[in-house]
N, C-alpha and C positions, 0 to 999 in steps of 0.2 A: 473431270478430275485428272484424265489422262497428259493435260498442259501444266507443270508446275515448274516453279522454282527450284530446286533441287538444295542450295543451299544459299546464304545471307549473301558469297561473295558472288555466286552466281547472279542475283538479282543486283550488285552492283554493279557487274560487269555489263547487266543486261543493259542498268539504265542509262550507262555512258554510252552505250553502244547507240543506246535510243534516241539520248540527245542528240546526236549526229544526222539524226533521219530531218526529210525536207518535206512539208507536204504533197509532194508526186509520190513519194513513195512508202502509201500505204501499206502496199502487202510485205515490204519488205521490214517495216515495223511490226506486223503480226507475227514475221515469222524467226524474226528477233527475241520479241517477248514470248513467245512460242518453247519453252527448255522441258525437254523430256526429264523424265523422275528415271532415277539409275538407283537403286540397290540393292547390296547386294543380302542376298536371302532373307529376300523379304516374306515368303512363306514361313519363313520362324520367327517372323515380329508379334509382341505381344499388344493387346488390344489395345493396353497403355501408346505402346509408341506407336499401332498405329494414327492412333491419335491426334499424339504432339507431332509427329512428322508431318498427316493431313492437315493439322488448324495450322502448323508452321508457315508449309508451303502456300495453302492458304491468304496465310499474312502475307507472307515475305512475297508472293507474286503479285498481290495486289499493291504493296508497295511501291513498287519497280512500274508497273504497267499501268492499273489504273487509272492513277493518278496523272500518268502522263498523257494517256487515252483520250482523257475527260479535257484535260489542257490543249493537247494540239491543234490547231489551226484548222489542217486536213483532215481530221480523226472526229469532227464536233458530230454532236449528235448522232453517231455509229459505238460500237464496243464492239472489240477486238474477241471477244470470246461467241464460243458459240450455242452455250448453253447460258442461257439469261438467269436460271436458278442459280448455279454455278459463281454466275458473278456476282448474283444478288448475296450468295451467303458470303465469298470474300468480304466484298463493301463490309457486310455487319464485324465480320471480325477485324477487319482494320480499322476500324470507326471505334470497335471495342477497346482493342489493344494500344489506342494511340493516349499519348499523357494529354493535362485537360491544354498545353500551350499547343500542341499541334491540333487539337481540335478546335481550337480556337484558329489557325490558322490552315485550316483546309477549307478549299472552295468549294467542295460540294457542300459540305454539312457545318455551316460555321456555328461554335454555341462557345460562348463567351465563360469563363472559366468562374461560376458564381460560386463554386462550394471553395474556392480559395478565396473567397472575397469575405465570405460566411464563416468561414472559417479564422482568419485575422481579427475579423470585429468579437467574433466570439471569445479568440483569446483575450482582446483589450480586456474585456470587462469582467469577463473570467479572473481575469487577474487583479482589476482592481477592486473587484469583491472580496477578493482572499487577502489584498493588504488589506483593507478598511477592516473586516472583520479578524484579522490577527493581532490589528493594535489594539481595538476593544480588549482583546481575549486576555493579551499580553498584560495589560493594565488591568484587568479581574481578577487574573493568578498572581499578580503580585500582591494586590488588596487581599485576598486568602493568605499568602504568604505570611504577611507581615501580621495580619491579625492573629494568623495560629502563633506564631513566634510571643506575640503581647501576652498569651492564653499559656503559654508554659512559663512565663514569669509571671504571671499573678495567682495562679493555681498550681503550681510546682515549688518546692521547698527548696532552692539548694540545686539546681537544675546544672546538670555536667555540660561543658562545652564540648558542641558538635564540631566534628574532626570533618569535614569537607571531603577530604585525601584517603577519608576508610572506604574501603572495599564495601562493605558490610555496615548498615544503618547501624548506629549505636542507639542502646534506652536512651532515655531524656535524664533519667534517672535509674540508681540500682541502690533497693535497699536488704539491707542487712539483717537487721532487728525489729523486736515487736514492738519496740519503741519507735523508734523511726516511721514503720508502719502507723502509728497510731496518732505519730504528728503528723505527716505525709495528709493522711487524709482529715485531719483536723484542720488546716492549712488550706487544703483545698475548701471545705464547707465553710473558712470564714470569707475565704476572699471573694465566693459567690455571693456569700450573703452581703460582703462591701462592693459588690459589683461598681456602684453607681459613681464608687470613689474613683477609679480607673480614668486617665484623662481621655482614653478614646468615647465617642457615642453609642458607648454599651446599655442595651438593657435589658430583661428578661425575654420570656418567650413569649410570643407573639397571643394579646388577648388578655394579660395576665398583668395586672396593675400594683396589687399588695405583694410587698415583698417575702412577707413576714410566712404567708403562703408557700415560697416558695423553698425547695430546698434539693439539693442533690440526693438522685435515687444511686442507691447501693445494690448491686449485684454481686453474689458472692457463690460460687460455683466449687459444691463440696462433695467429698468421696460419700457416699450414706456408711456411718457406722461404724463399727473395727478404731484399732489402735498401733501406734507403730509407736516401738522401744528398742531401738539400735543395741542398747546396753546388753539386753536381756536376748537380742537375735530376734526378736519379736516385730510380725509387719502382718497383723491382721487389720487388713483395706477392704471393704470390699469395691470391687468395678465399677459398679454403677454412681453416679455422679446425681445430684441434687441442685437446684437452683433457687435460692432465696433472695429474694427481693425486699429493700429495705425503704424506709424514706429519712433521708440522714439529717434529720431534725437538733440532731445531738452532737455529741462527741461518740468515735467507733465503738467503744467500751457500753456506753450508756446505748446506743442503737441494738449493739448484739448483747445485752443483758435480758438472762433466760434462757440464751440456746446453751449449745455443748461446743461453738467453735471458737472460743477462748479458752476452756481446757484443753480441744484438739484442734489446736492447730495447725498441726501436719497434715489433715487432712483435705483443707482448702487449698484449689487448684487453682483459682484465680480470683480478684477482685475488679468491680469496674467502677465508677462514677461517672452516671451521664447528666447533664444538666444541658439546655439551650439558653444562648447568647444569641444579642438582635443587635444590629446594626445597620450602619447605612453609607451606602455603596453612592460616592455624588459624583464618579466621573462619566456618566451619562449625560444627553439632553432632560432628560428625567429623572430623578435619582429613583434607585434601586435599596428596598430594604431586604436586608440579609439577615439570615438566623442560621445560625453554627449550631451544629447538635455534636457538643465535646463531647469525648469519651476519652478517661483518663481509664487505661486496663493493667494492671498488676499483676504478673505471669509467677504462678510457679508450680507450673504443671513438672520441671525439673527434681522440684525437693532439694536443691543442690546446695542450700544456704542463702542463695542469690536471687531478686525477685526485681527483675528487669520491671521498668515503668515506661508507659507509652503513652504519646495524647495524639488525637484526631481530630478533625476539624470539619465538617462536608456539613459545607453551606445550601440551604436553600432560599433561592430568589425570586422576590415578589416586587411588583409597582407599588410605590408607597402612595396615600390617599393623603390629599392635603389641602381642604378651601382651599387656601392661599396660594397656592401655588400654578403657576400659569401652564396651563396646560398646552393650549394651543403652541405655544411658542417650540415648545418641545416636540408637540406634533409636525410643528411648520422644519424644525431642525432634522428627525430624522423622514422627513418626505424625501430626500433625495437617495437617502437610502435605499430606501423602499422601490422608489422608480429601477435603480441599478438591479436592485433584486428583480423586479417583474422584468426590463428588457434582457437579462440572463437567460430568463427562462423563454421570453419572445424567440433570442435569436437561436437558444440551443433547439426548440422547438423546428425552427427551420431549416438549421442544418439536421436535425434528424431524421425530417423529411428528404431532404435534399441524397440523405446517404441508404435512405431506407427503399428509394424510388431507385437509386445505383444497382442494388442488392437485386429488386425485383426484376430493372433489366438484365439483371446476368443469370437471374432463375430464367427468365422466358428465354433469351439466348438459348441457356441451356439444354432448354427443351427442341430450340428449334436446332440447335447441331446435331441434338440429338436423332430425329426425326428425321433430319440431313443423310446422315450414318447412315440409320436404320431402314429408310426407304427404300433401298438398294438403287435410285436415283445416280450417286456418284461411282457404285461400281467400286469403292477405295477398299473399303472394309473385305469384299468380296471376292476381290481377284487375288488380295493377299491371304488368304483361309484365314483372317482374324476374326476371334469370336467377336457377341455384341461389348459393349463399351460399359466397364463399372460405372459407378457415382463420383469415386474419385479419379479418374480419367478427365473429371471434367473440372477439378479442382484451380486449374489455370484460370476459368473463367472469371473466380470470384476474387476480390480483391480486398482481404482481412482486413486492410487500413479500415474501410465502413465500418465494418466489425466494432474495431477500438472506440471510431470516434462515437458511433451511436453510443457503445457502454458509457464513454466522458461526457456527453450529452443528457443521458439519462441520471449521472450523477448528480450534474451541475442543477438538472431541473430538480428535484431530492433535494438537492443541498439547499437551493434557494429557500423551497417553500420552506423547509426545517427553520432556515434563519427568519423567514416572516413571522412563521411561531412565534420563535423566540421573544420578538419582541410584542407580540399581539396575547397572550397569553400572560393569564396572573402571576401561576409560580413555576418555575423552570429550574432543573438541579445543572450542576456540573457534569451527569454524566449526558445530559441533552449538549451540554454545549461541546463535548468531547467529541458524541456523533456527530454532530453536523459538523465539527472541524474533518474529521478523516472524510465524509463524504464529501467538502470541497476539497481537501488535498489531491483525494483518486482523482474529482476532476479535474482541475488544473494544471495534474501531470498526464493527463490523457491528451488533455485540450494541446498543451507546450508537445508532445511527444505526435502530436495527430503532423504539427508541422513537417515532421520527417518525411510523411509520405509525399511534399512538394520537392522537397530536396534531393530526393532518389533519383528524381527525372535528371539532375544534371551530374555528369561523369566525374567530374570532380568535387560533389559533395556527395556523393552516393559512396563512398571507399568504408567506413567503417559499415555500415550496414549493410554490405555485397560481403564483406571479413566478416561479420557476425552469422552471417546466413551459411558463408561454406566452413566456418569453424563450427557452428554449431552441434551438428552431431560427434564428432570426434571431441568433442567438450565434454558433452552430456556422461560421454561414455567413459571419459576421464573421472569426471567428478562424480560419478557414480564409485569407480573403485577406490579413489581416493577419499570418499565420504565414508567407503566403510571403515577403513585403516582410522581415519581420524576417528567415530564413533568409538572404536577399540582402545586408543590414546585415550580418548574422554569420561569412558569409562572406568579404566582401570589406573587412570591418574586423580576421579574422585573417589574411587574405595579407597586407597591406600594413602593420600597425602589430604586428604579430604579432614582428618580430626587434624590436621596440625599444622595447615598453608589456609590465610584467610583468602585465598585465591581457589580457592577446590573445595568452598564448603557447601556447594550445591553444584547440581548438575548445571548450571542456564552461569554461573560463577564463573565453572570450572571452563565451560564453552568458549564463555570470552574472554578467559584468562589464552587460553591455546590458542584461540584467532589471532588475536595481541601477538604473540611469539612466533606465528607465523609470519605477519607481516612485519616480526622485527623490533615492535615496541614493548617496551620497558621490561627488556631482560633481565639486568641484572637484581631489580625488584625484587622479580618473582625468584632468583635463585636465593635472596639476602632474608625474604620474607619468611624462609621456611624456620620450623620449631625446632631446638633441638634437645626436644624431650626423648624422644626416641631413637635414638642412633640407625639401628635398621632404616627405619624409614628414612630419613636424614638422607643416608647414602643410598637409597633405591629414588630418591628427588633428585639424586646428580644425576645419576644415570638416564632415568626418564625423562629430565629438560633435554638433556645433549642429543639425545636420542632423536628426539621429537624435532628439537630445534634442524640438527643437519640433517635429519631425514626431509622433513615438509619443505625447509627454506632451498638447500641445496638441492633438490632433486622433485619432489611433489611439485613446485611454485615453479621452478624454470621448466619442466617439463610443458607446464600450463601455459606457460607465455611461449613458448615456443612452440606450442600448438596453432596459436591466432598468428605468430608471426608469420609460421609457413602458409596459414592461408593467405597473409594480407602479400606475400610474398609472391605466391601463385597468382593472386588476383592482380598484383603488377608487371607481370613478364607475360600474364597472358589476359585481359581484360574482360573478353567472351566468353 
């Protein structure tokens, strides 16, 4: 270890120098690539550098020398070194540290670059899994779509138009009176019962033939007890809440004849009518029967006069049975499917190998620099009083991109078989097809993002992610203090403007009302949106946009950009 490189320009210098040699003269090439190690107080180097300094010089002198050793003419079959461990360990770490295109073009150790070959094929298909199965998906959500839309004009009375442009989901409906209430859900009970009238392919729930059987269940969730008379200052409630269940055979009146929640009706908290709808899903190779389990819910946990109405729709999907219908053909249609699904999970299989076997050479490396160090063999560690060498000392060796890609791998293999389910299983809900959508998303943007690590190797596509590496901590530590200021804005612009800006009426609201206005969008909105019931408040919402606005946009935001610009600015006047 006493012959190193000393620094990157020194082994360039070496190697020009070297190119010049002739084969007569050998010794004057040893003593060429021959450069003493110079630093200065190196008895105060921490075990860390002595490290990077040794694996450096390491590298950087077998760069320059071996390479050329192994090539020369004169020099064949001899090495210029005189400790054969010595250069045995070099070899492994220049062999290590080299990208997979210079491994592929080194004479000693030639290995052809397969996890980028493994790597392309895996995104092809990777990705044309995630189109094929997002058009599916795309044309399922819109079948739900339009059928919940069908389901609030034949069991909704009078149904308000939905505003697109609100902040804030509106009811379907808002009713007023006990009248209203009692055609509301009269309305609802006959149109189930003319279900069959409807021009879609509706029909009851799954198994259930006689109509006349069927009928919307009634849930009605009530205070137990007590009496409330505003008139008289009177509000004996009691807390506790009861749940009664009906089967709405009738008219509401005729259903709830015998209790007490027609005389007290103040004391009901909510109503719901659930009933199931079957239908049939034909833009498959197969078709798919679906059954909607609606719920129509009537809120007025408020008391406020006002009893917002809501419907839901969450389908479940099953293969429909049908002599007649050709099964095979549909089998034969989605077989290619199914192939794209298994070679998915083939080739991510291999790349996970491919990255797994990476990992384990750079654990055994590990071990053996380690052992390197510690045998007191090199003498490096020892002459400089540096202690033995942490775990993360040796964090150079290992190369995260593995990391990522095995996680993207391990998704895509998940995602697949998920999707094989999918279609091999009887009944399957929406929130299955939701999982197995984010498990291919992770993978796909793993798989697309894995390519960066080939891009790194060249100097001119490597520039944003060398700027994201030296910006990074001086980021972290920006938006650390910057997140709390903003937290402090978020909160204390939903207490106070929160009853009266439909932009601040929840915290998750309020969040992306202020991100919006940091980057700029729809200002004036949110200043024109506010209520002006309240004066005070009114005027503490001028105050707190402007605030907010030239605080974050003028001075939080440019600070932040002119954080990465001075990295990306350092990383071009000095590239090293």
């Amino acid at each position: 270890m006493a012959r190193m490189s000393a620094s990157a320009s020194g082994v360039r210098s070496s190697n020009r120098r070297s190119s010049q040699l002739t084969g007569n003269s050998r010794a004057s090439v040893s003593s060429t690539l021959s450069l003493s190690v110079n630093y200065e107080n190196e008895e105060d180097l921490s075990p860390a550098e002595c490290f990077k300094r040794g694996c450096s010089s390491l590298y950087d002198a077998t760069i320059a020398s071996c390479c050329y050793c192994r090539k020369h003419p004169a020099l064949q079959g001899e090495s210029s070194f005189e400790d054969p461990e010595e250069w045995k360990m070099k070899e492994r770490l220049k062999f290590h540290f080299m990208d997979p295109f210079q491994k592929w073009d080194y004479q000693l150790r030639k290995r052809f670059p397969w996890k980028l070959i493994v790597q392309l094929i895996s995104i092809s298909l990777v990705t044309a899994q995630v189109i094929l199965f997002a058009q599916t998906r795309f044309t399922l959500n819109d079948f739900i779509d339009q059928n919940t839309a069908t389901f609030v004009n034949l069991f909704v009375k009078d149904p308000a138009d939905q505003d697109d442009a609100s902040y804030i989901t509106p009811p379907i409906k808002t009713i007023y009176t006990i009248d209203d209430l009692y055609d509301q859900i009269e309305y609802t009970r006959i149109g189930y019962r003319d279900l069959r009238n409807a021009v879609g392919p509706y029909g009851y729930g799954w198994g259930v033939n006689d109509s006349s059987l069927l009928s919307p269940r009634l849930t009605v969730v009530s205070y137990i007890g007590g009496m409330v008379d505003p008139e008289r200052r009177l509000y004996n409630v009691s807390g506790t809440s009861q749940t009664d269940i009906f089967d709405l055979q009738c008219s509401l009146e005729c259903t709830l004849n015998g209790t007490d929640l027609l005389q007290n009706f103040d004391r009901v908290i909510s109503l719901m009518l659930n009933f199931n709808v079957t239908s049939v899903y034909t833009q498959t190779n197969t078709p798919d029967c679906v059954q909607f389990e609606v719920q129509l819910k009537i809120e007025n946990d408020y008391h406020s006069g006002s009893m917002p109405l809501t419907l839901s729709a969450d389908p479940v999907t099953t293969k429909c049975t049908d002599d007649d219908t050709d099964h095979d053909a549909g089998l034969y249609n989605s077989t290619p499917i199914t192939t794209l699904d298994a070679m998915v999970i083939l080739v991510s299989l291999i790349s996970l190998v491919q990255c797994g076997a990476s990992l384990l050479s750079s654990v055994y490396l590990h071990v053996s620099v380690k052992r390197y160090f510690d045998s007191g063999q090199s003498g490096y560690l020892e002459q400089r009083g540096c202690g033995p060498l942490r775990w993360r000392d040796f964090l150079p060796l290992y190369n995260l991109w593995f990391i990522g890609i095995i996680l993207s791998n391990l998704l895509s293999i998940v995602g697949s078989f998920l999707k094989i389910l999918l279609r091999v299983q009887e009944i399957y809900s929406t929130s299955m097809i939701d999982t197995t959508s984010i498990i291919l998303a992770l993978s796909v943007f793993g798989q697309w993002c894995g390519i960066l690590r080939f891009l790194s190797y060249f100097d001119k596509y490597n520039m944003m992610l060398i700027t994201l590496r030296v910006a990074l901590p001086s980021v972290i530590r920006f938006i650390v203090c910057g997140g709390v200021l903003y937290f402090a804005f978020l909160l204390c612009g939903w207490l106070v403007l929160g009853p009266y800006h439909p932009k601040f009426r929840n915290v998750v609201v309020t969040s992306e009302c202020l991100y919006a206005l940091l980057n700029g969008d729809d200002m004036f909105a949110t200043f024109k949106a506010m209520g002006t019931s309240s004066t005070v408040a009114w005027v503490f919402s001028k105050v707190y946009l402007y605030i907010f606005i030239a605080l974050f946009i003028y001075v939080v935001l440019n600070v932040f950009i002119s954080l990465i610009s001075d990295a990306y600015e350092r990383i071009h006047v000095c590239p090293n």
